[in-house]
TISE-615521 format. One record per residue: x negated, y negated, z of N, C-alpha, C, O in turn; residue in one letter. Coordinates in steps of 0.02 Angstrom, whole numbers, padded with zeros to 5 digits, always signed. Layout:
N
XYZXYZXYZXYZa
...
END
This chain:
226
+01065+00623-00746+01071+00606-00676+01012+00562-00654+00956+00568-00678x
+01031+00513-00603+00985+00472-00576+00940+00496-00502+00900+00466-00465x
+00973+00567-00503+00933+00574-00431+00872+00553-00413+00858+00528-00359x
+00819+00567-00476+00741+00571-00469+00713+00462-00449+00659+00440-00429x
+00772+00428-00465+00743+00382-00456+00766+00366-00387+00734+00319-00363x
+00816+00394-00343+00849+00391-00315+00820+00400-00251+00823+00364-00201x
+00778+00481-00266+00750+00494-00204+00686+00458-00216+00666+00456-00158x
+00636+00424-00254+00596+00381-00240+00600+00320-00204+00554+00285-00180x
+00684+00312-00203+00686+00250-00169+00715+00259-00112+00742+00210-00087x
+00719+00336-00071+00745+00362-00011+00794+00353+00002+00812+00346+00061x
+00848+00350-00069+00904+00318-00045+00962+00378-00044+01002+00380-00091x
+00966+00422+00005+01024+00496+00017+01071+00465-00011+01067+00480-00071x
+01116+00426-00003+01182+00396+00001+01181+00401-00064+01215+00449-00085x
+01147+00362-00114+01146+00370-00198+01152+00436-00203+01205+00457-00228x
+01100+00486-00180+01096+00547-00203+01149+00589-00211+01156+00627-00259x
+01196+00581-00154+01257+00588-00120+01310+00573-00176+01344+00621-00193x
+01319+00529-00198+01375+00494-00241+01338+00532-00307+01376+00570-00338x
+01282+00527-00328+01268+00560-00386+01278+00613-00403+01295+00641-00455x
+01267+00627-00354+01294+00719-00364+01366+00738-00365+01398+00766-00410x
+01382+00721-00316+01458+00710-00312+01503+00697-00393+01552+00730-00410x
+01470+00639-00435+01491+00614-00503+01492+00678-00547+01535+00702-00584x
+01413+00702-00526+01403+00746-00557+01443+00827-00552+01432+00873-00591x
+01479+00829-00510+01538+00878-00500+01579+00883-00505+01606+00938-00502x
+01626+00802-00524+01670+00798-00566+01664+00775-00612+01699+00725-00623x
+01628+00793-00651+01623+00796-00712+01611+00864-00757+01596+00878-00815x
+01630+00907-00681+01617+00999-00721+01661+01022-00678+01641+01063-00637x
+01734+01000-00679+01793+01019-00677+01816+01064-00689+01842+01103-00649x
+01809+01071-00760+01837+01134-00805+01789+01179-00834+01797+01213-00885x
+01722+01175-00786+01667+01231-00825+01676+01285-00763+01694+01261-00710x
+01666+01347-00766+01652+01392-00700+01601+01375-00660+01557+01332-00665x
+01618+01432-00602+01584+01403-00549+01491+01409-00550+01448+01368-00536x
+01487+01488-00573+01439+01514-00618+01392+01474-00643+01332+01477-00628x
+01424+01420-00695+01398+01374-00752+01371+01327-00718+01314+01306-00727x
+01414+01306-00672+01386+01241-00619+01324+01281-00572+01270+01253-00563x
+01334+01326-00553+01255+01333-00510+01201+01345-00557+01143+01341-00537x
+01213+01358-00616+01152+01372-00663+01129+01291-00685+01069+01281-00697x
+01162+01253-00688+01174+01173-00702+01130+01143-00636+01074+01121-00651x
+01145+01141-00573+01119+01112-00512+01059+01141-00500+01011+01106-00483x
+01054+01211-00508+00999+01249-00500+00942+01198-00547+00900+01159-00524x
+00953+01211-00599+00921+01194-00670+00891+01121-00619+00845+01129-00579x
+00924+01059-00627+00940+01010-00594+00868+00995-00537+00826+00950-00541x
+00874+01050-00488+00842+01054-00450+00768+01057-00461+00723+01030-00429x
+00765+01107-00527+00695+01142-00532+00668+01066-00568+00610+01049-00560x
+00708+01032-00600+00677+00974-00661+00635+00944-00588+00574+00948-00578x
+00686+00916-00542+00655+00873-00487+00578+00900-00458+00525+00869-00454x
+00593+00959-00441+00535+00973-00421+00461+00958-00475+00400+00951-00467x
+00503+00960-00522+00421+00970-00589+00435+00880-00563+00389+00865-00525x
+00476+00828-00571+00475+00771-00585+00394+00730-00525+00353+00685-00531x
+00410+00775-00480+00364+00754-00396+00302+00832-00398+00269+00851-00350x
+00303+00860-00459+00245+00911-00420+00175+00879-00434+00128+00917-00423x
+00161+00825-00453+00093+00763-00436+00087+00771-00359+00034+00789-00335x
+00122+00762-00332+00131+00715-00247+00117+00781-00196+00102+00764-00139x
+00119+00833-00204+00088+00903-00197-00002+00927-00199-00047+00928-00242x
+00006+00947-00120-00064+00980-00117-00078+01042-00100-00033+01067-00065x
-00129+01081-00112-00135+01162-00099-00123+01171-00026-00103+01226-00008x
-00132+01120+00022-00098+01159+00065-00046+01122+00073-00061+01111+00131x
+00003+01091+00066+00059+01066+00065+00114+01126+00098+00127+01180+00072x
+00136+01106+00149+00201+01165+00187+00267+01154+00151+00310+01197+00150x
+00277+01068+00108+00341+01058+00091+00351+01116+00023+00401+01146+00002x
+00298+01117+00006+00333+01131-00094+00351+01197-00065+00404+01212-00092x
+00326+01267-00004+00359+01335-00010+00436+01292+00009+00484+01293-00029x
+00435+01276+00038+00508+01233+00092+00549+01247+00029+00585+01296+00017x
+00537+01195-00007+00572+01175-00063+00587+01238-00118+00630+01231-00161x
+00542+01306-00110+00562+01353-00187+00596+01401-00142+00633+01440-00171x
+00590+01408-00067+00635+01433-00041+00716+01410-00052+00752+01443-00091x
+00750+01335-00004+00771+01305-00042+00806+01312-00118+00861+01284-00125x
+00786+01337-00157+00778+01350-00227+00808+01410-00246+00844+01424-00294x
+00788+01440-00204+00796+01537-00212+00884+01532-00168+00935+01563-00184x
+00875+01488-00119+00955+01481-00095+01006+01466-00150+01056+01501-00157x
+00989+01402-00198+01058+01386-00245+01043+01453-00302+01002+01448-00348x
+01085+01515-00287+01116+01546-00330+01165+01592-00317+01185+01614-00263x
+01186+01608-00397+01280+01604-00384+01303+01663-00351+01361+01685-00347x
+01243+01689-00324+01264+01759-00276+01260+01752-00203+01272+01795-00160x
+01243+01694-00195+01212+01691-00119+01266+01622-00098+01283+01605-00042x
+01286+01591-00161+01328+01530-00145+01415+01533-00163+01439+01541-00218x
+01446+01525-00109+01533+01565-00110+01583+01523-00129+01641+01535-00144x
+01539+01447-00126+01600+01378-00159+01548+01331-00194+01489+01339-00208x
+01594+01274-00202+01568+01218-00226+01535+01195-00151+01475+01187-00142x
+01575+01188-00109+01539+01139-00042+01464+01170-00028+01414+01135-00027x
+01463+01244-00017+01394+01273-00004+01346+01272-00056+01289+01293-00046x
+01374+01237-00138+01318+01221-00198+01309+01178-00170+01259+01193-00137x
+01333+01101-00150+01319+01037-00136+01278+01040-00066+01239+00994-00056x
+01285+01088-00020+01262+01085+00047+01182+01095+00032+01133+01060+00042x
+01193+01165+00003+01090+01182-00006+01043+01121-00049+00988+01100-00033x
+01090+01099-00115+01074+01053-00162+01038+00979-00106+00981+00957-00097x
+01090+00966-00085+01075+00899-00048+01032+00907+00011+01005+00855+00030x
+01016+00968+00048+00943+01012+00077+00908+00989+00043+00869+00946+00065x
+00909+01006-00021+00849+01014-00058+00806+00945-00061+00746+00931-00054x
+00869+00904-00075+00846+00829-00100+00809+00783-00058+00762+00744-00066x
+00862+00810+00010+00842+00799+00087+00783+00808+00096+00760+00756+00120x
+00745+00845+00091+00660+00877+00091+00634+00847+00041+00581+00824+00063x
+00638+00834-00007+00607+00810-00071+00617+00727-00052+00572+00706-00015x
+00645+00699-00063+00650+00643-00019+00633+00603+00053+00639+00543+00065x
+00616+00641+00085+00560+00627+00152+00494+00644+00118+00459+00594+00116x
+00475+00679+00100+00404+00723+00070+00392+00650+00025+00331+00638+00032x
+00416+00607-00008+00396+00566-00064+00402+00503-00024+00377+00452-00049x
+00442+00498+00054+00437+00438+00098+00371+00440+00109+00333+00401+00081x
+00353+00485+00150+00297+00511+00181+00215+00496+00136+00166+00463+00151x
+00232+00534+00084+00184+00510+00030+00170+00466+00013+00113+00446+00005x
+00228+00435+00002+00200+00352-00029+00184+00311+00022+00146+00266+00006x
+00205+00314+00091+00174+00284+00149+00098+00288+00162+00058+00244+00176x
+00090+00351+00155+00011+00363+00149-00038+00324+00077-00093+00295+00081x
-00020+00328+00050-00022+00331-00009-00052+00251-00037-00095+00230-00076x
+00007+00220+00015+00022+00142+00042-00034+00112+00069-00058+00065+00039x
-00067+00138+00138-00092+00134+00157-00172+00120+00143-00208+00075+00164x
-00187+00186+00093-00233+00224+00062-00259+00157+00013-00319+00144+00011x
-00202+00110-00031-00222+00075-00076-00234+00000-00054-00259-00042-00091x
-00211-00011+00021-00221-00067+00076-00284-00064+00082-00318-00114+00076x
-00313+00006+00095-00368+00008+00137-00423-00002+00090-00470-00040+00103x
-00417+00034+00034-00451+00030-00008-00489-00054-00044-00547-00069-00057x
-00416-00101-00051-00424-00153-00069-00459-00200-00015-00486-00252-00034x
-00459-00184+00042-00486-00213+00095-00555-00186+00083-00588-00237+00082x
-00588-00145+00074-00653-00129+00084-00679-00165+00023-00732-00196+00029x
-00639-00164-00054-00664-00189-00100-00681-00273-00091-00728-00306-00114x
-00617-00297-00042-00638-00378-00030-00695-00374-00007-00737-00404-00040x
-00714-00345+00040-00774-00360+00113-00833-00350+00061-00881-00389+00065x
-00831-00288+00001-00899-00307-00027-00885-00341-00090-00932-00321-00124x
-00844-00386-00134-00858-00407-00184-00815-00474-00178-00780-00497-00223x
-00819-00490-00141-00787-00565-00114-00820-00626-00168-00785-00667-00199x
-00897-00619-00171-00936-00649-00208-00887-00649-00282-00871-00699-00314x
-00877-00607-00291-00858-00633-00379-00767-00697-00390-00708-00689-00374x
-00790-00730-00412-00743-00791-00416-00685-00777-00443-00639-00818-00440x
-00678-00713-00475-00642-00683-00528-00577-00639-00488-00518-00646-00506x
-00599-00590-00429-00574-00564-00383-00478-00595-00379-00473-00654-00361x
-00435-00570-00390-00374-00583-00398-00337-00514-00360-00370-00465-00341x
-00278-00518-00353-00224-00486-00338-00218-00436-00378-00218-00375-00373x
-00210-00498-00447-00171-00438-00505-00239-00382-00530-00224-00337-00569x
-00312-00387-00505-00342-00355-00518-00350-00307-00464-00377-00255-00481x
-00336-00310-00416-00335-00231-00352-00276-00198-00374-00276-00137-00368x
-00216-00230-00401-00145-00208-00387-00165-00152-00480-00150-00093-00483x
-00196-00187-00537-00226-00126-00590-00258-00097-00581-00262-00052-00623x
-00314-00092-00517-00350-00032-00498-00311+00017-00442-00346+00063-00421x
-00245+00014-00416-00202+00041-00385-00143+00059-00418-00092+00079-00389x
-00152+00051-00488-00091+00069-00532-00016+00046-00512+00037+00077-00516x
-00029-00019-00488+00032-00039-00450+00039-00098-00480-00009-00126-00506x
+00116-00131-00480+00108-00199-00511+00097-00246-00450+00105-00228-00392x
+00075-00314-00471+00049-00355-00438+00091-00358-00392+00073-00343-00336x
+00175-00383-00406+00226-00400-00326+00226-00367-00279+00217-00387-00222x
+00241-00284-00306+00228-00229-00272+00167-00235-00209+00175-00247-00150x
+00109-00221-00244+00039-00208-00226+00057-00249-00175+00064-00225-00119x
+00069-00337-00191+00038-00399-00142+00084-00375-00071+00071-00388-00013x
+00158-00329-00106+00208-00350-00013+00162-00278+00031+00168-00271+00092x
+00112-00222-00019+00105-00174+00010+00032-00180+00063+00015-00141+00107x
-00009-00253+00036-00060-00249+00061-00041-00289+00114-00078-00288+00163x
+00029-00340+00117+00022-00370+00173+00059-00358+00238+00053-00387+00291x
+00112-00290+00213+00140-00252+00256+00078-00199+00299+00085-00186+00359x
+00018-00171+00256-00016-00139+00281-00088-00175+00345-00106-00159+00402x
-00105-00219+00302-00146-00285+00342-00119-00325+00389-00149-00333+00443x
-00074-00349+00378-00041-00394+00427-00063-00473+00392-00055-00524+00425x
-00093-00475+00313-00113-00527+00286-00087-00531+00213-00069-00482+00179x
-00089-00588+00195-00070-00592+00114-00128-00595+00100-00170-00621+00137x
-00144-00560+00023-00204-00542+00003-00242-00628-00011-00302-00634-00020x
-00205-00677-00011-00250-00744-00032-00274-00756+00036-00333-00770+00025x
-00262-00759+00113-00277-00761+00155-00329-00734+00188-00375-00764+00216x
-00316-00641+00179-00360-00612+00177-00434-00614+00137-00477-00588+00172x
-00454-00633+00089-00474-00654+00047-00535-00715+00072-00596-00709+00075x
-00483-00783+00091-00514-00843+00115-00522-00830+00168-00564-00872+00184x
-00509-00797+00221-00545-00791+00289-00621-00746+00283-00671-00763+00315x
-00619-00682+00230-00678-00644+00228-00738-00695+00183-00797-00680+00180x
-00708-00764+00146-00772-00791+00123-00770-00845+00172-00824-00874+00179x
-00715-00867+00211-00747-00929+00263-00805-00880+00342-00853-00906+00369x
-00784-00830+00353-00837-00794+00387-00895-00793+00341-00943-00826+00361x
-00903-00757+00276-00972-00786+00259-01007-00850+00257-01065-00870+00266x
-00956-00872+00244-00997-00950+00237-01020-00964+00306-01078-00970+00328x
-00963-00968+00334-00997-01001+00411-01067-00963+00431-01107-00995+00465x
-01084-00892+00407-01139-00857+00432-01187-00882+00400-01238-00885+00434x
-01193-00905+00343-01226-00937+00295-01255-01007+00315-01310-01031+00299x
-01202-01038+00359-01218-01079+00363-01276-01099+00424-01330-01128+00424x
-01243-01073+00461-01287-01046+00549-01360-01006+00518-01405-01020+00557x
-01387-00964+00464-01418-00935+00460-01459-00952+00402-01510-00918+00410x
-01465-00985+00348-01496-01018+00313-01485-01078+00335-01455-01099+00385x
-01538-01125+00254-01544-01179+00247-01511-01181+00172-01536-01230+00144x
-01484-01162+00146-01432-01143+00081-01414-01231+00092-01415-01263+00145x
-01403-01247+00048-01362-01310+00007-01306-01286-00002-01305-01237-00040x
-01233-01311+00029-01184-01295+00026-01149-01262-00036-01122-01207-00037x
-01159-01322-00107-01154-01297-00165-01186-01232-00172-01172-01205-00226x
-01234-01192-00129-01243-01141-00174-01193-01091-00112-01162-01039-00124x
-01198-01136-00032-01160-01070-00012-01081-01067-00039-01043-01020-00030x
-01066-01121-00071-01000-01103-00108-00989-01044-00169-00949-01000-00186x
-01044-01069-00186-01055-01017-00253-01070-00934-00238-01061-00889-00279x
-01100-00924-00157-01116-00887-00157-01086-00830-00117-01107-00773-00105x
-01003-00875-00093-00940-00808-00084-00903-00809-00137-00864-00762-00145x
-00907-00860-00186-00851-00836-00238-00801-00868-00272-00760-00850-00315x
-00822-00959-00222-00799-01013-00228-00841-01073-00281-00881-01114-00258x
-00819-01067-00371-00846-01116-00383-00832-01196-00382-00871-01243-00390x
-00796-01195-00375-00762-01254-00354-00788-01321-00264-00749-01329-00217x
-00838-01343-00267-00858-01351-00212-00831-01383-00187-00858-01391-00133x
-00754-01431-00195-00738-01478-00184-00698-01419-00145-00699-01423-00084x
-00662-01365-00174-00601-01344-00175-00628-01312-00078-00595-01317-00026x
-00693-01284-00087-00723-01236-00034-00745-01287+00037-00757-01268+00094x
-00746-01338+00018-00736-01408+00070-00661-01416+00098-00647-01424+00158x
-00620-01413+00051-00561-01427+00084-00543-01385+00115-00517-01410+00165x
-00541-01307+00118-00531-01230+00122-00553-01234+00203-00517-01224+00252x
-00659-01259+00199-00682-01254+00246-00653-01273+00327-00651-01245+00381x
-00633-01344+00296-00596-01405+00319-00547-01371+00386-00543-01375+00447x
-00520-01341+00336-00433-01347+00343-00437-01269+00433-00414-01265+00489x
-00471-01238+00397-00498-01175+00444-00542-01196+00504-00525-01163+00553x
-00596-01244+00520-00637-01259+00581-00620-01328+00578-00652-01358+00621x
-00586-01362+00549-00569-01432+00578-00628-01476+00579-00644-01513+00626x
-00672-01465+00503-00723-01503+00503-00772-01494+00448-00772-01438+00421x
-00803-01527+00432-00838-01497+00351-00879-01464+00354-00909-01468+00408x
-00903-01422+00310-00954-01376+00299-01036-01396+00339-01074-01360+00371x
-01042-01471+00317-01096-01496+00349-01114-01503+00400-01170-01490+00422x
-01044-01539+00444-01065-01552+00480-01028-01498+00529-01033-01520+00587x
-01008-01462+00529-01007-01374+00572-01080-01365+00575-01103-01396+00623x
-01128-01329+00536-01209-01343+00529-01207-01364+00572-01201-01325+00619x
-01210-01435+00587-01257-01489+00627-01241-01480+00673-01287-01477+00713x
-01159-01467+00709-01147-01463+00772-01150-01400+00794-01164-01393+00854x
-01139-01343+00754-01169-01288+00802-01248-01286+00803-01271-01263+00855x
-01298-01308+00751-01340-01302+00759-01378-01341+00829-01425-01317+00860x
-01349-01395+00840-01368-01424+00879-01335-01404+00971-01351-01421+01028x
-01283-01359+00937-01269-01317+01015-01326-01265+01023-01345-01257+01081x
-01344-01243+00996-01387-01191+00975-01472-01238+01002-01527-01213+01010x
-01460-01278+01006-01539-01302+01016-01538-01328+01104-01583-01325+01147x
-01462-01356+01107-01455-01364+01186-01447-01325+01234-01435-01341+01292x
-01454-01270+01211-01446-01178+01238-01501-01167+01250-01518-01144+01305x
-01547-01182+01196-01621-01134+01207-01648-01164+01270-01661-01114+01304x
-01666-01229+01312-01698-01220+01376-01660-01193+01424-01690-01159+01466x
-01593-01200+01430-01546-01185+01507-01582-01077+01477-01613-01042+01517x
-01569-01060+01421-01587-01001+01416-01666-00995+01419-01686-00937+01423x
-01708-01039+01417-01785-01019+01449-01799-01028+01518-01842-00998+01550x
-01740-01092+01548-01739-01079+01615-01696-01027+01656-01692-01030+01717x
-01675-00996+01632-01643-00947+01676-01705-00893+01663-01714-00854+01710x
-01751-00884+01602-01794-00841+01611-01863-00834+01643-01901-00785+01648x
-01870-00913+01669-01907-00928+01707-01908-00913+01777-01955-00917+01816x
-01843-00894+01788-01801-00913+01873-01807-00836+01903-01785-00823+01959x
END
């Protein structure tokens, strides 16, 4: 049976039809045989998700309660095997929405803190947050930009064009090194980048804020005069 991939992908309706397949296809076994079968069924699932489980977790009693319901003394047809069964799945299937939402989140957040401090290395890729999140790269990239509100290359070039620009306002750095020194070796490439974001080159941003910055300082010694 496909349930276990089924409820990872929250999809009842599959679960629904699967099970269903799975009941006619035990036509001619007793009724007995089939709850020892679904039962069985049930318990695999639970071992399949008991990772996603914590000590205090309220779902997993949910679920062995649940559990203690599918048997063949407590259950009077086929419809009331399929009713508790699809309970079951029902709970096990939100519990693994829920989880992986967090979960989601958890590996967004994470990759975001890793940009803000290692932006500097030139090397910094997708496919390398998405192997430290045990996730594959397509995955990872729709999860960081559903969680951010950014695609990770974006995100990325805005946290080294904020350094730079601070770099730039705050040293006397030679551009080539402040390129080098978010993560950009390419200086041509970190010019055009710059460009494209303040509508003006690396240099001469410098010159013109610096020089706002210099036409500030008397109106701000005269107001401290006043």
């Amino acid at each position: 049976m496909k349930l276990a991939e089924h409820i990872r992908a929250n999809d009842l309706d599959a679960c629904s039809q699967e099970f269903d397949l799975a009941i006619s296809y035990m036509s001619n076994v007793s009724f007995n045989t089939a709850v020892t079968y679904f039962n069985h069924v049930m318990m695999s699932l639970l071992d399949d998700f008991s990772t996603t489980f914590t000590d205090d977790d309220t779902t997993y009693p949910l679920l062995m309660d649940k559990l203690n319901e599918i048997d063949r003394q407590q259950l009077p047809n086929v419809y009331m095997l399929r009713k508790r069964c699809m309970e079951f799945i029902t709970i096990l299937a939100h519990h693994q929405s829920i989880n992986r939402k967090y979960g989601n989140e958890l590996a967004a957040e994470t990759a975001k803190e890793y940009i803000d401090k290692n932006y500097a290395n030139p090397d910094l890729s997708l496919k390398m947050l998405a192997g430290m999140a045990g996730l594959s790269t397509a995955y990872f990239g729709k999860i960081f930009a559903t969680q951010t509100g950014y695609s990770f290359s974006d995100y990325l070039s805005n946290t080294r064009m904020k350094k730079a620009e601070q770099l730039l306002l705050e040293t006397k750095l030679p551009i080539n090194q402040i390129s080098e020194a978010i993560g950009i070796v390419n200086t041509n490439y970190f010019y055009s980048v710059f460009k494209k974001k303040y509508g003006m080159t690396p240099l001469a941003y410098r010159r013109t804020r610096s020089g706002e910055a210099e036409d500030a300082k008397p109106e701000a010694n005269d107001k401290e005069n006043t």
